[in-house]
C-alpha positions as CSV (number, residue, x, y, z in Angstrom):
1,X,16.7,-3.5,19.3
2,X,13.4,-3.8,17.7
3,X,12.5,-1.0,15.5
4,X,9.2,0.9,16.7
5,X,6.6,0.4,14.2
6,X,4.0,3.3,14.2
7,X,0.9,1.5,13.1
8,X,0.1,3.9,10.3
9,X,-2.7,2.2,8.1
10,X,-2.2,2.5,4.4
11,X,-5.4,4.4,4.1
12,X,-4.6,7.0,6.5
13,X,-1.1,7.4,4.9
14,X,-2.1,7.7,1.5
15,X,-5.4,9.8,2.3
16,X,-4.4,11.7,5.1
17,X,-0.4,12.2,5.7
18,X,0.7,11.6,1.9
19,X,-1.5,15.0,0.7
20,X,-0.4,16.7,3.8
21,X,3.2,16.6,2.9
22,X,2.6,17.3,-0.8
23,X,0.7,20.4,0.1
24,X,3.1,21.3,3.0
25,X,6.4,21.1,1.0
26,X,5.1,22.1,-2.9
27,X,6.5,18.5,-4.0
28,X,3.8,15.5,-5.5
29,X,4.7,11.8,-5.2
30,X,4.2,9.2,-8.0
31,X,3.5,5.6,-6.6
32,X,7.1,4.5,-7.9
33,X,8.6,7.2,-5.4
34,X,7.5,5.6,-2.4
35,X,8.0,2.0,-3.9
36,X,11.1,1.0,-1.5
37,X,9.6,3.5,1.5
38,X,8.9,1.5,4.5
39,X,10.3,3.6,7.5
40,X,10.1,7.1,8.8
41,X,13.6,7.6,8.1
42,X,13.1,6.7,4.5
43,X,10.0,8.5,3.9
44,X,12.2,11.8,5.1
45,X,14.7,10.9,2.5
46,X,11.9,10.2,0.1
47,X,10.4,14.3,1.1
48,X,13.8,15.3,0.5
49,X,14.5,14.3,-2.5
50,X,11.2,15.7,-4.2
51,X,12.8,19.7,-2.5
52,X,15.2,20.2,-6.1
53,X,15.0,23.8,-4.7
54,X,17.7,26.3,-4.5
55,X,19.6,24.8,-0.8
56,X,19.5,27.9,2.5
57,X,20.8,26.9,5.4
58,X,18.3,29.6,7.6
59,X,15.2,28.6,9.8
60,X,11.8,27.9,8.5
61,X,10.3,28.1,11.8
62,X,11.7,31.9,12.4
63,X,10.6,32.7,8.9
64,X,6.8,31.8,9.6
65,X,7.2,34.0,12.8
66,X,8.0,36.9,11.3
67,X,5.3,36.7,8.4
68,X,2.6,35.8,11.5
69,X,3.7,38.7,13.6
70,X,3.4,40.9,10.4
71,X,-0.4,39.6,9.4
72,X,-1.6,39.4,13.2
73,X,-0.3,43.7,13.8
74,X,-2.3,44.1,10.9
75,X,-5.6,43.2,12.4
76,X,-5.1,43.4,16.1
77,X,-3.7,46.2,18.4
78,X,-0.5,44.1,19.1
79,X,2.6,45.9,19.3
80,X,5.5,43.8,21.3
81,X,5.1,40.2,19.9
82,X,7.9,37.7,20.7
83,X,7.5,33.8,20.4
84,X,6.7,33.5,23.7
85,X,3.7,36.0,23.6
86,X,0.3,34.0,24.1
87,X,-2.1,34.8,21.5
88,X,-4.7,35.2,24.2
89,X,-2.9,38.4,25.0
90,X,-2.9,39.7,21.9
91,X,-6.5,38.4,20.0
92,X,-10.0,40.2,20.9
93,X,-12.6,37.7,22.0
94,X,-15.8,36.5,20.8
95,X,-17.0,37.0,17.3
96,X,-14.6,39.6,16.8
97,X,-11.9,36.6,17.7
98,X,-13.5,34.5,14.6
99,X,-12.7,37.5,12.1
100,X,-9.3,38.1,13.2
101,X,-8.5,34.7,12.5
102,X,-10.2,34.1,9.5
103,X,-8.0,37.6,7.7
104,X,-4.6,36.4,9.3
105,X,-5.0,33.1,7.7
106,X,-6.2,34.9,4.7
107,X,-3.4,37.4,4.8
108,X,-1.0,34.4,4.8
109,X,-2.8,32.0,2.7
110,X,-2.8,29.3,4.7
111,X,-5.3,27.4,6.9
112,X,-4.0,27.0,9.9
113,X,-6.7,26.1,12.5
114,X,-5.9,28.9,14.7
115,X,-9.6,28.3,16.3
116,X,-11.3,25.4,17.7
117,X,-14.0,24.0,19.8
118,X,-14.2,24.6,24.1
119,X,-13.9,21.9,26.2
120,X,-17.2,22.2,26.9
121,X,-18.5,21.6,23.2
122,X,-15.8,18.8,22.7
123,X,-17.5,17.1,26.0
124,X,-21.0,17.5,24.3
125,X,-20.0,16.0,21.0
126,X,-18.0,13.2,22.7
127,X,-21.2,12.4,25.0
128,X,-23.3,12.5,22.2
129,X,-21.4,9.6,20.2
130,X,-21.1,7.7,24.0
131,X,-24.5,7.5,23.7
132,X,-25.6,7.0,20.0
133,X,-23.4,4.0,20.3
134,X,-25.1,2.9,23.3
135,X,-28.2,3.0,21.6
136,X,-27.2,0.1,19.0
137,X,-28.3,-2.2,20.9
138,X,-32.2,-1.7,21.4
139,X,-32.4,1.0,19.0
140,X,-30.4,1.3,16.1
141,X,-32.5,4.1,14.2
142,X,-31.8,6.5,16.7
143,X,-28.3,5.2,17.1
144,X,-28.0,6.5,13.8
145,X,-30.0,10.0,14.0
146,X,-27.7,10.5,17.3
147,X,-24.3,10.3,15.0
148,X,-25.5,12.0,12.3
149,X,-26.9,14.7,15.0
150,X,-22.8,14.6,16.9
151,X,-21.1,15.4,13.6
152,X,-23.2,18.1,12.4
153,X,-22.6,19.4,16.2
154,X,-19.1,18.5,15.3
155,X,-18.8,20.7,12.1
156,X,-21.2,23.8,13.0
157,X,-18.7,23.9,16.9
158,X,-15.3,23.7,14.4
159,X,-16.6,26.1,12.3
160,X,-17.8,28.8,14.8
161,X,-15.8,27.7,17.4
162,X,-13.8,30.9,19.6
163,X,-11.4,28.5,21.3
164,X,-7.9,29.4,20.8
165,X,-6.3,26.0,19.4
166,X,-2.9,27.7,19.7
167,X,-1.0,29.2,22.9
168,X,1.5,30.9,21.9
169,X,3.4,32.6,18.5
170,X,6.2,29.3,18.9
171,X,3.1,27.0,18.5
172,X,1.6,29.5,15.2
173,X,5.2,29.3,13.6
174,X,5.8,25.8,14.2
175,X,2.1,24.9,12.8
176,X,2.9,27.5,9.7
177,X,6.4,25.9,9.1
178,X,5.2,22.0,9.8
179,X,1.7,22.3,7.8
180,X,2.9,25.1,4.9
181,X,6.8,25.0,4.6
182,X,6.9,26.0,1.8
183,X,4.5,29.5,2.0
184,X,6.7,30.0,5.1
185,X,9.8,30.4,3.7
186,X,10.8,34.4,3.0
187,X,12.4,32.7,-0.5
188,X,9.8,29.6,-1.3
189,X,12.0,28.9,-4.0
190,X,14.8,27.2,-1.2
191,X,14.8,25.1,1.1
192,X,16.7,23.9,4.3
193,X,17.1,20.0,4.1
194,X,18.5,20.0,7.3
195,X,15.9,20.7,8.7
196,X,13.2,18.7,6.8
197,X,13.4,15.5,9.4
198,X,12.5,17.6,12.6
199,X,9.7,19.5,11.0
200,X,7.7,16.3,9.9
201,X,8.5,14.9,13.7
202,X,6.7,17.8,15.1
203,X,3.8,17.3,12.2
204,X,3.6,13.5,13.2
205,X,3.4,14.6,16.7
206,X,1.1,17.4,16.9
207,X,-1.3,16.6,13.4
208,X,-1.2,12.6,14.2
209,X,-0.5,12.2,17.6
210,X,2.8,9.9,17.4
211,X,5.2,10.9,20.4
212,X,8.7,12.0,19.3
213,X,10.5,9.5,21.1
214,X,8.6,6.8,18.6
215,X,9.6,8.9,15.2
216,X,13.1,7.1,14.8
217,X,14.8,6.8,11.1
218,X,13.8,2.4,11.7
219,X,10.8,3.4,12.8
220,X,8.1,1.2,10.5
221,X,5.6,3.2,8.7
């Protein structure tokens, strides 16, 4: 069977998903590292080789719960908080939602994304891009004073956005444990390699939009 190649782009990998994982896991890659690296199954061994840390064999993921449930009773009026709970339920809306977020990631140290922009803004700056490209064609001025006016819209609709990003405390500990593995261990000094190949599936699927059925150990890089 043919292995499933994932169409990652060398710029993307080395700008994008190499940085990521360095940041994620507290490890730093020299070129010679990922010399042989070709598949997803070999870039896992490559991750795991860089943890040297003292070996655990407990869960990252519940680790990341218990330090969000902590930060988010700090700041809201939460009391019963299991992973299923919605964070809805349990953060204040409007510009009271925007400071919430902004001390729980601060509490943690950790950027996590926890707000976004509504559909509706999403559909706006979509639409606007639609049509700056449309306007190539006869107009290529404003083609390019309608992009630059989309990503402004872009960054100013992340940035104040109240749009919860993330349903539920599973989704918060599985972004904490995926995009800052390290910071979500109760000991960052160990680490689970066991564990290691499943969270960078999840961050492949959810940060880069690869499904899991495609993230094989063959699977081409």
């Amino acid at each position: 069977m043919k292995a499933q190649n994932l169409g990652i782009d060398h710029e993307e990998f080395s700008m994008c998903i190499l940085p990521q994982l360095e940041e994620s896991f507290g490890i730093s890659f020299q070129q010679a590292d990922l010399a042989g690296v070709h598949t997803f199954g070999q870039l896992c061994a490559a991750v795991q080789a860089k943890l040297t840390r003292r070996l655990a064999n407990d869960c990252t993921s519940q680790q990341a719960f218990y330090k969000a449930r902590q930060a988010i009773k700090k700041y809201t009026a939460a009391e019963h908080i299991s992973p299923d709970t919605a964070l809805v339920d349990i953060f204040p809306s409007g510009r009271q939602r925007r400071k919430v977020a902004a001390n729980i990631e601060q509490d943690l140290q950790m950027r996590l994304g926890i707000l976004g922009m509504t559909s509706w803004q999403t559909n706006v700056g979509c639409l606007a891009v639609l049509v700056s490209l449309g306007c190539l064609f006869f107009n290529p001025l404003l083609a390019l004073v309608g992009l630059m006016v989309a990503v402004v819209w872009v960054n100013l609709a992340s940035q104040f956005g109240t749009s919860l990003s993330i349903h539920t405390m599973r989704d918060l500990a599985e972004r904490m444990s995926t995009r800052h593995y390290q910071a979500s261990r109760r000991i960052p000094q160990t680490v689970n390699p066991q564990e290691i190949p499943e969270l960078m599936r999840q961050l492949f699927n959810k940060d880069y939009g690869i499904e899991l059925h495609e993230l094989t150990p063959d699977a081409i890089l």
